[in-house]
C-alpha positions in Angstrom: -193.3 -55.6 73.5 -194.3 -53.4 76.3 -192.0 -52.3 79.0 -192.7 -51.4 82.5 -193.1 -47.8 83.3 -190.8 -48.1 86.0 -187.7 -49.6 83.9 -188.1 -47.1 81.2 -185.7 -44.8 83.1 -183.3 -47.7 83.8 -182.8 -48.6 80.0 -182.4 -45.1 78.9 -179.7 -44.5 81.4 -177.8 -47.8 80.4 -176.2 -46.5 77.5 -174.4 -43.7 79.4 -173.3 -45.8 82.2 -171.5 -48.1 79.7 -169.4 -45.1 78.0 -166.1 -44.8 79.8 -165.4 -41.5 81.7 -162.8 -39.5 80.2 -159.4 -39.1 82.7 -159.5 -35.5 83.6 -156.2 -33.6 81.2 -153.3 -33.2 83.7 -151.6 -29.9 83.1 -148.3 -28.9 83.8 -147.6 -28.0 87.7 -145.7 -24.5 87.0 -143.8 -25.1 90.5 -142.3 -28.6 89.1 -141.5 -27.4 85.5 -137.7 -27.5 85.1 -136.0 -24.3 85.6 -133.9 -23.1 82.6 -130.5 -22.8 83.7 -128.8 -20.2 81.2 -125.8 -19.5 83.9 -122.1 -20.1 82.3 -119.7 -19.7 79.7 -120.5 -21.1 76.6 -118.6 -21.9 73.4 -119.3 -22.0 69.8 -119.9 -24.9 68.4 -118.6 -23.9 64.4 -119.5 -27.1 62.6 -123.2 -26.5 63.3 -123.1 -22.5 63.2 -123.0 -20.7 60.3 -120.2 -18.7 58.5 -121.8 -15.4 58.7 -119.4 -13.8 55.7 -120.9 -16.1 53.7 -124.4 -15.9 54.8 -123.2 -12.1 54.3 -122.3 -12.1 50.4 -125.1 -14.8 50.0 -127.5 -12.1 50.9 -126.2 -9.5 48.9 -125.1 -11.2 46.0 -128.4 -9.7 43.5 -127.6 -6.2 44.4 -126.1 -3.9 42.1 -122.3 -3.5 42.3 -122.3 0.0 44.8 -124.8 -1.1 46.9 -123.2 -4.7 47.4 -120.2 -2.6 48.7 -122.3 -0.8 50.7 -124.7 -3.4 52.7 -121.8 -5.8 52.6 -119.5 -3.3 55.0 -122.9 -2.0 56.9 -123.3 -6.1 57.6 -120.1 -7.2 58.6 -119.8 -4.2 60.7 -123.0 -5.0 62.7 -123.3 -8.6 62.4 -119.9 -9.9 64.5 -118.9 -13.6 65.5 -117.8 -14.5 68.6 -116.1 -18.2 70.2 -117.8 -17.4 73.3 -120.6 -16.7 75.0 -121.0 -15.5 78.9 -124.7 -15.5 81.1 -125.1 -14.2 83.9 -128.9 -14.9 85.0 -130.6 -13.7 88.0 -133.3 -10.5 87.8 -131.4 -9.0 85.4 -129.4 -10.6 82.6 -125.9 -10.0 81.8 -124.6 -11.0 78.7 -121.4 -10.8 77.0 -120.7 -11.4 73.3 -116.7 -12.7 72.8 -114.6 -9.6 74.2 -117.4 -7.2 73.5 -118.6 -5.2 76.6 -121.4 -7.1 79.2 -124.6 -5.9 77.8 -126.8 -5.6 81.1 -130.8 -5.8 81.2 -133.4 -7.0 83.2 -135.2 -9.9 82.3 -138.5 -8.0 82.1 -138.1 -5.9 78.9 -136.9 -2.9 80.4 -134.9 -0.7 78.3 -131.2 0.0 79.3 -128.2 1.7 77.2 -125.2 -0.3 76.0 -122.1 0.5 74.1 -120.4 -1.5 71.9 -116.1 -1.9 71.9 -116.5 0.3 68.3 -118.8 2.6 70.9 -121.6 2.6 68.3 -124.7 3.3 71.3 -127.7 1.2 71.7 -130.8 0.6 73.4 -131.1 -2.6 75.1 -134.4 -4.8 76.1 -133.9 -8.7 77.2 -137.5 -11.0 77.7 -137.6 -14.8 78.6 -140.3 -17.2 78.0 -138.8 -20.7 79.0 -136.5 -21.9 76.9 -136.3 -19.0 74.7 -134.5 -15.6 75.7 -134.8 -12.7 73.1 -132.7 -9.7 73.5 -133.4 -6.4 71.3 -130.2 -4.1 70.2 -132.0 -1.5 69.1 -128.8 1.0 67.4 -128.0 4.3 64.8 -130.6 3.2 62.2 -131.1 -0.8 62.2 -131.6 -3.6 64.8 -130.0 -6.9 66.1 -132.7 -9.3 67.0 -130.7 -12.0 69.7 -133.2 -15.1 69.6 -131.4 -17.5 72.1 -133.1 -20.9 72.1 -131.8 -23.4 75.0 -131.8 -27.1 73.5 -133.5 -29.6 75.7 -130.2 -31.3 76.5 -129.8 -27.7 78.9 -125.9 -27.8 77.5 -126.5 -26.6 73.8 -128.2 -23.4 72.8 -128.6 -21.3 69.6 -128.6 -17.9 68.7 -130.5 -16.6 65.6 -129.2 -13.4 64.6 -131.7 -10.5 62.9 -130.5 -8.3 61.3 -133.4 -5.4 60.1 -132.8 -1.6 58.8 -136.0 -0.1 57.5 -133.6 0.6 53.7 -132.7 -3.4 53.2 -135.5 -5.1 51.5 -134.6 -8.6 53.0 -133.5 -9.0 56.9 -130.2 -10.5 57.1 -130.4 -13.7 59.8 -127.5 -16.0 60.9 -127.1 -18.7 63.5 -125.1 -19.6 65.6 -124.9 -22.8 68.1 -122.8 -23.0 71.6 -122.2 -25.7 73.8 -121.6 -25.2 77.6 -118.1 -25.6 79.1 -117.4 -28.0 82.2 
């Protein structure tokens, strides 16, 4: 069969005219992404949170009897629970623990100082990235890692708790869930 020069270009393009062109990938419109809304008082919602003396003794239960003692008072002396939880959010973040003292930060990592009720001294950086806030205790020796984590309900969050010192072979880690009151 011979074709005509002239339809030769016509048959070649046919198979590309019958494939279906693909919808351009929408991406997300950073002006109409919900804001996070981490304003308010929260409480703790202890059925889904963990007991953090037992996460404590689970963590130091293969130690030798001294050093048990020792990581177990270092732990619960660092690693408090709290009912509540208070957020103020605007530029800078302030954030209050139970009755412990605000601890003030901007949101952009800057470092500030912040004493605890027991005045032990630390140094204090705060980032967000959506629904995820991460504030950095940095104190005498270890670090408390403050992962909050906003739920997509907006009325739930969690906070993982870090525990690091450079001596503890393991990090101790905790969590804790809060709901939002009113």
């Amino acid at each position: 069969m011979r074709i005509l020069p002239f339809l030769l270009p016509c048959l070649l393009a046919l198979p590309a005219a019958a494939q279906k062109t693909k919808a351009p990938v929408k991406t997300a419109d950073p002006s109409k992404e919900s804001k996070i809304d981490w304003d308010g008082e929260w409480t703790l919602h202890a059925s889904q949170s963990d007991k953090i003396d037992e996460q404590i003794e689970a963590h130091v239960k293969d130690l030798n009897f001294a050093m048990k003692l020792f990581w177990k008072k270092k732990l619960q002396s660092a690693c408090r629970g709290f009912n509540k939880l208070d957020i103020l959010a605007g530029d800078s973040f302030t954030v209050t623990l139970g009755k412990e003292r605000p601890v003030d930060t901007p949101a952009d990592g800057t470092e500030s100082d912040w004493k605890r009720s027991d005045d032990a001294v630390f140094k204090a950086t705060l980032t967000k990235d959506g629904p995820t806030m991460i504030q950095t205790l940095v104190g005498d020796g270890y670090t408390l890692k403050h992962v909050y984590s906003m739920r997509k309900d907006g009325h739930t969050l969690a906070l993982q708790v870090t525990y690091t010192h450079p001596k503890l072979d393991n990090p101790f880690s905790y969590k804790l869930v809060f709901k939002r009151d009113g």
